[in-house]
N, C-alpha and C positions, 0 to 999 in steps of 0.2 A: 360581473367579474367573479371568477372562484376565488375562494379563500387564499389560494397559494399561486395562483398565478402570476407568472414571470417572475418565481423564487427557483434557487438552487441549492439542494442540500448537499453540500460533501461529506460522507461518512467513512471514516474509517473502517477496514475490516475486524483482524486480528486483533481481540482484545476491546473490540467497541462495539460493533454488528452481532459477531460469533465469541462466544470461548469455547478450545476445544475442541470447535469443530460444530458445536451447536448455536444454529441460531434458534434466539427465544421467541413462541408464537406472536408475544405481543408486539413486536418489532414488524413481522412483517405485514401484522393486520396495520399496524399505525403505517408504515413506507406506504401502503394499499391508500391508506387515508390520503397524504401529503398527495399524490400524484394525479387521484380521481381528483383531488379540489386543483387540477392546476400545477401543480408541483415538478419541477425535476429532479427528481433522484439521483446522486453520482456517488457511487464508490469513490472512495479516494485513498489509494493503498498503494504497498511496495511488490504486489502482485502484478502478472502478466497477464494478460489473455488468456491463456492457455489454461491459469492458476484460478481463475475466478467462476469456471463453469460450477464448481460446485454452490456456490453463490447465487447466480443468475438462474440455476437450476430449479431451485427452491421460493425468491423472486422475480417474479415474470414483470415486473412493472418496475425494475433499473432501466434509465433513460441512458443514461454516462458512464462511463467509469475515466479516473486521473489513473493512469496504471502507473507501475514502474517507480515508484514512488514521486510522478509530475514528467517522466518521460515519455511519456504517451496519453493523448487524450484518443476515447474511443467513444464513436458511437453506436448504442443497440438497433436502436429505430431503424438506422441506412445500415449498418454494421458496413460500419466505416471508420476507418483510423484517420484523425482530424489535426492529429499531429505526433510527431514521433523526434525522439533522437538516439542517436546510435556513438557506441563507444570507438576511439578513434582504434584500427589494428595496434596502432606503434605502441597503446596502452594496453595491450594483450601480454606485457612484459609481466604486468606486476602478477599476472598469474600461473606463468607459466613457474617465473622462481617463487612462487608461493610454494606450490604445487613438489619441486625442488626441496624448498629448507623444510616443509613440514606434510609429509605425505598422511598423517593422520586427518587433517582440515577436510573436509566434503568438499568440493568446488562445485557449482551447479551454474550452467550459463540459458540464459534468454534470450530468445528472438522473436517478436511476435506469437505466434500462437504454442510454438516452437520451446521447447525444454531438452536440454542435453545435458549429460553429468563427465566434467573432465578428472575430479577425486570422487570414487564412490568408497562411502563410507555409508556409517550407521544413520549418520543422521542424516544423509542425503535418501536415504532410503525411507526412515520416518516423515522427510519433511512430502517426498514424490506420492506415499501412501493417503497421507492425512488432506491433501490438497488435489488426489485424485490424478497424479503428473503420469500420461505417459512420459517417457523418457529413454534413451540411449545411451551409451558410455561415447565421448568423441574423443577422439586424439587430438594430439596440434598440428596435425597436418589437414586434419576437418574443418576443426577450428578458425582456421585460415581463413577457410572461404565460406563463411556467414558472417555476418555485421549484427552482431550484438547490442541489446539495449542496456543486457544488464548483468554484473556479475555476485553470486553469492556465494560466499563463506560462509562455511558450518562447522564453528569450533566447538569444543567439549564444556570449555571452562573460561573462567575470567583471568586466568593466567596464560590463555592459551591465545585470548583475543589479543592480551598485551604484547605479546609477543608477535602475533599477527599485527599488530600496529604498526611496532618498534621498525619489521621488516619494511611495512610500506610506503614509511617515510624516508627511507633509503632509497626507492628508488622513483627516478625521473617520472612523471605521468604528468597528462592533465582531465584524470577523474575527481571525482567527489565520492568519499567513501562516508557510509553513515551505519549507527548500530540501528538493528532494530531487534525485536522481540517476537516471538510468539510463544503460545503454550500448546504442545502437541503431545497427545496422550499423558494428559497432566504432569507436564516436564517443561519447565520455560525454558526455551533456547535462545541463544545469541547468536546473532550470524551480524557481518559484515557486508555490507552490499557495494558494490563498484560501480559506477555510473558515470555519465557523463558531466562535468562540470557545470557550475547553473544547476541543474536537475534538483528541486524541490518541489515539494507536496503546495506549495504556496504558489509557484509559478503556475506548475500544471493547474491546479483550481483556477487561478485568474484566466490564463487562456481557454478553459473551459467556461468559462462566464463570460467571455467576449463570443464564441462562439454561438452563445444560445442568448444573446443580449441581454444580461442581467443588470438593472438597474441600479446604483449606489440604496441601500438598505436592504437588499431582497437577496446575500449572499449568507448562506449558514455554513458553519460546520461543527463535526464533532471527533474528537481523537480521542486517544489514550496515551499516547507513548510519544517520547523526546521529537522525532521525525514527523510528526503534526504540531510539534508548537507553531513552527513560522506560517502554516495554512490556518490555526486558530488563530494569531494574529490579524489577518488579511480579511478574515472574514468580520459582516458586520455585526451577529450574532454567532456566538460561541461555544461550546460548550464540551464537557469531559467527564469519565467517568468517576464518582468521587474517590475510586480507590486507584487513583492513576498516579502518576511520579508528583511532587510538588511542585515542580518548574511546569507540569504542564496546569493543575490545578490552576496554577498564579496567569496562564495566558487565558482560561476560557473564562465569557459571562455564566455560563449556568453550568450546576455540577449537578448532575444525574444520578440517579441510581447505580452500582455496580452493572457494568457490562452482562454478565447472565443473568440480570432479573429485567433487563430491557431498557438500555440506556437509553437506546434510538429513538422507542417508545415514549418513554420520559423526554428527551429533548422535542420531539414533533409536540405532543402535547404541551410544554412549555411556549412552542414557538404558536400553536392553534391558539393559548390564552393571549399573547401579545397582539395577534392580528385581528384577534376579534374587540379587543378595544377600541 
């Protein structure tokens, strides 16, 4: 039996895999490692399909990815979508008057493979560059007729999010809106992401481990940022990069290296010493 057979590592991207845009060599020689012994590799991130070719580009040995932040499990092997969920239309509301009270915000929406931009702004244009996004401008009469997995805000500032907040609890929905982060041409942004209700990085990782029969002990992951706490929870082995928020610090077993010197790397190696005991 290989060393990592019937395990699953879920790894975050932005901020744990890559920063900036780079991933570091030693990560993808170790991912190379984890999966020759056995291993299943999954992304687990607030990225699409569409978002992650640049990723998959570079490692050819990702089994999974959780996309969407847990609203889509995919598979590479069949390249097959093994589950999915989509935003109800009636909650197309919250963006239409987002869109309305604050025409500076980016809106950027997801559909499968699929990227369209309903605010184009600066940092919709940063974020479609850095992540390689074709993309299109849609109206709301386009908008209409696709069913969405997922909707992104790209605000400027931290007074701009609260404000974006303040609105969203105004009106009716039944999404689940979460912050997440990235660093893109060394400038950390905050965006807002809209999803469906339920939809977390914890859920998507467990239906991804029912899928590929992962046994109780033989579930990893590794995050950086608030929207991986509850999938570092879930898993049996844990871990984060040391210079990650403290709340996520305080959820994982083992703290790694900083994300650009090769968390990944440092997490598999951590988990190679446990299994060879």
């Amino acid at each position: 039996m290989k060393l990592f057979e019937g395990c699953l590592l879920a790894c975050d991207v932005d901020g744990t895999l890559l920063v900036d845009g780079v991933i570091p060599q030693n990560n993808i020689d170790k991912i190379k490692f984890f999966t020759e012994n056995g291993g299943i590799f999954a992304l687990a991130t607030g990225r699409t399909i569409g978002a992650v070719s640049s990723v998959t580009d570079k490692i050819d040995c990702i089994s999974a990815a959780v996309l969407s932040n847990g609203g889509m499990v995919y598979d590479y092997n069949r390249e097959k979508i093994l589950f999915e969920t989509r935003i109800d239309k009636s909650d197309y509301e919250v963006m239409y008057r987002v869109k309305e009270a604050f025409p500076e915000i980016g809106i950027e929406i997801h559909y499968r493979k699929n990227v369209g931009v309903y605010t184009k702004t600066k940092e919709t244009d940063d974020h479609e560059t850095y992540e390689d996004l074709p993309s299109v401008v849609y109206t709301k009469e386009q908008i209409e007729n696709v069913s969405l997995n997922k909707i992104i805000y790209m605000q400027n500032s931290q007074e701009d999010n609260k404000r974006l907040r303040d609105l969203i609890e105004k009106i009716p929905n039944s999404c689940r809106f979460v912050d997440t982060s990235v660093t893109i041409y060394g400038k950390k942004r905050n965006y807002i992401e809209q999803m469906p209700i339920g939809v977390t990085k914890s859920a998507g990782v467990q239906k991804a481990a029912g899928f590929y029969d992962i046994k109780k002990g033989n579930l990893f992951a590794i995050g950086d940022y608030f929207n991986d706490i509850d999938m570092l929870n879930i898993a049996d082995i844990s871990a984060a990069p040391k210079n990650s928020p403290d709340e996520v610090l305080k959820a994982a077993n083992y703290l790694t290296t900083n994300a650009e010197n090769g968390a990944v790397a440092d997490f598999i190696d951590y988990l190679t010493k446990i299994r060879r005991k």
